[in-house]
C-alpha positions as semicolon CSV with decimal commas, in nm:
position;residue;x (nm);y (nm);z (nm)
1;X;1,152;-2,362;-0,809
2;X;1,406;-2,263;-0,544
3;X;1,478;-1,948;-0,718
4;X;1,115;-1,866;-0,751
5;X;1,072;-1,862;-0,369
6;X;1,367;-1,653;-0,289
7;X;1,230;-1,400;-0,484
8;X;0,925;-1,426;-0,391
9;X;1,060;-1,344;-0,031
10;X;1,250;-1,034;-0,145
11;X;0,891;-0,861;-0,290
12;X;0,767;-0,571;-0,099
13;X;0,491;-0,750;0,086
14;X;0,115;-0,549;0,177
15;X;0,095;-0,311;0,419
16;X;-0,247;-0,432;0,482
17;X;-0,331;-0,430;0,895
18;X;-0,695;-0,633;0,835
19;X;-0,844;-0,302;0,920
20;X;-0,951;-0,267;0,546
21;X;-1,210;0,004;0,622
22;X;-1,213;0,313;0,363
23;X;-1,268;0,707;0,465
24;X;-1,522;0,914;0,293
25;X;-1,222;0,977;0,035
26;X;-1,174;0,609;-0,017
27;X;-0,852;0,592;0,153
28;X;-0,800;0,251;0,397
29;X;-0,782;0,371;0,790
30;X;-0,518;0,125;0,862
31;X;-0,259;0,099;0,587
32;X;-0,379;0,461;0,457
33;X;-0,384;0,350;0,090
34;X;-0,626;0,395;-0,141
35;X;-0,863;0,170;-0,295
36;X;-0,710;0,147;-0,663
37;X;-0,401;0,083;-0,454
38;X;-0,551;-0,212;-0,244
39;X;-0,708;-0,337;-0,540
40;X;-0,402;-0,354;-0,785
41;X;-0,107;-0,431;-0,546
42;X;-0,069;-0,811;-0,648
43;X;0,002;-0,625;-0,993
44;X;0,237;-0,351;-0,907
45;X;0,604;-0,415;-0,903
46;X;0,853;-0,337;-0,663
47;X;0,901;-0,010;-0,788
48;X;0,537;0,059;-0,781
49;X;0,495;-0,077;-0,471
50;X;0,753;0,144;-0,291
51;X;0,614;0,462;-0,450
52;X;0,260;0,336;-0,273
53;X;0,419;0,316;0,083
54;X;0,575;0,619;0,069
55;X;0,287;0,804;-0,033
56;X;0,087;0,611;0,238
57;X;0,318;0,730;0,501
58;X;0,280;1,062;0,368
59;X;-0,057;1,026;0,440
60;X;-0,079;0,916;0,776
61;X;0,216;1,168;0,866
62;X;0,069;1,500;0,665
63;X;-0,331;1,426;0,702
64;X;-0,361;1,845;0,664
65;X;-0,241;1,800;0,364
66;X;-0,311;1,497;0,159
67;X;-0,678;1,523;0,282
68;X;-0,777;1,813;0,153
């Protein structure tokens, strides 16, 4: 059970801010990730999960683009 936890510590955790209020393009205003994303992050893996964040910073950083 020990082991369990420690990895359970090393997981990427959500970037969720409680804001969890979508744009007209269904992207989240405060973690800037989009629904699909919200909705399957308890299934993603780490991997996944990294790809998300970076392409959620990318989107709070680059709004010209990624909101077109």
């Amino acid at each position: 059970m020990l082991h369990k936890r420690e990895e359970d510590n090393n997981e990427i955790k959500s970037p969720c801010r409680g804001v969890c209020t979508l744009d007209h393009k269904g992207k989240c205003v405060g973690c800037f990730r989009k629904l699909d994303e919200i909705a399957n992050w308890s299934v993603y893996n780490d991997y996944q999960r990294s790809e998300i964040l970076k392409m959620a910073q990318l989107r709070m950083q680059l709004p010209e683009i990624f909101n077109s």
